[in-house]
N, C-alpha and C positions, 0 to 999 in steps of 0.2 A: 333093741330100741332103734328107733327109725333117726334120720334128721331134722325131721319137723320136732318130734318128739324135744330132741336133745338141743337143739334152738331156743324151744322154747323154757326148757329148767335154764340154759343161760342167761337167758334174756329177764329173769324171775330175781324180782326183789327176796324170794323167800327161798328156805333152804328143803331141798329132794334129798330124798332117802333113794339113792342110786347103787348099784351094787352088779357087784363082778365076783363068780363063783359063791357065793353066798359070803361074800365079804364086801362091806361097805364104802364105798371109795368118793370122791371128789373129782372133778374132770380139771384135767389142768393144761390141755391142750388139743385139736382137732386138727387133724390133716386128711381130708379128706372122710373116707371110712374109718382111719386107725385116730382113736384115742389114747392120747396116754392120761393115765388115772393113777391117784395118790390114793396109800390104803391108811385109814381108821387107824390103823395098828402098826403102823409106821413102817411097813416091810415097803422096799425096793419098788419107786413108779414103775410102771410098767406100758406099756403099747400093746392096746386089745382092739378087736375090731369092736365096733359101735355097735353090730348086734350083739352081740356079746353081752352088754351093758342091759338092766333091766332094772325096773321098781317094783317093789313090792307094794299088795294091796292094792291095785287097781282096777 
């Protein structure tokens, strides 16, 4: 995922189906490149680089 990309699902009244390793997450902060991301399944946030991150179906 790029940063124009990830700007704009924040900036989005509606909710993205976003995902890290084929698990579903939530973005819960941006520094830069490195996001940290909440998973679906309640395992441990984590700090991924932004490409990393993808959507399915697009």
């Amino acid at each position: 995922m790029n940063e124009q990309r990830l700007t704009e699902i924040l900036r989005s009244n509606y909710p993205h189906d976003v995902f890290y390793n084929e698990k579903p997450v939530w973005i819960q902060e941006v520094k830069g490149q490195t996001v940290t991301v909440g998973f679906m399944d309640n395992s441990k946030p984590k700090n991924v680089l932004m490409s990393d991150l993808y959507e399915k179906n697009l």
